[in-house]
Phi, psi and omega in degrees: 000141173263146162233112161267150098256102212293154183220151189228152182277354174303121174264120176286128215306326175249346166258324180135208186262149186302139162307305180300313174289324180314306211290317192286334156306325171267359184289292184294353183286299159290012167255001192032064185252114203265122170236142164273347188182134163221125170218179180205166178222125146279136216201129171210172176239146187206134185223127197284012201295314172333276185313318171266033171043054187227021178212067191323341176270339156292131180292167175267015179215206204280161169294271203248160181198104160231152199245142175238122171275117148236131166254188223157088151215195155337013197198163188299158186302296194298354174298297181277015158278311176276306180260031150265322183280359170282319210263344112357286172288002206230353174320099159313295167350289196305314185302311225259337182264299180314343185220000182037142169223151175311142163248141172216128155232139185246166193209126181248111171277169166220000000 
């Protein structure tokens, strides 16, 4: 299975503005970098065989995960380009899938 989820710098009424774009926007707002659009679309592969447990040879989670930017402003290609990658290197999002962390679940009953 393919999953798109396009994401925008735009703030959505209910969740608030996209983690990706917000971060790079505000990365050129503080370089004073005038951008006209910032959007990214997430793209991952997942085969649900995994997930619904009908397959022992499948993992439960995604293959692959890829982000796609498209930006637009006031500045040279390698500019917007370095704050997408300012907005990359500075990713919790990015940190926590690209390097795994330790998980702990606790579980309280009644």
């Amino acid at each position: 299975m393919h999953e798109r989820h396009p994401e925008s710098a735009q703030p959505d009424p209910d969740l608030g503005p996209h983690p990706a774009g917000a971060s790079a926007a505000l990365g050129a707002a503080a370089r004073g970098v005038p951008l006209r659009a910032v959007s990214s679309s997430v793209e991952g592969d997942i085969d649900l065989l995994g997930i619904l447990g009908l397959s022992d040879q499948v993992r439960n989670g995604y293959q692959g995960i890829r982000v796609t930017f498209q930006i637009s402003g006031d500045a040279p290609d390698d500019v917007l380009r370095g704050l997408v990658e300012q907005s990359r290197s500075r990713s919790a999002v990015y940190d926590v899938l690209s390097n795994g962390v330790p998980v702990s679940i606790d579980v309280t009953t009644s």
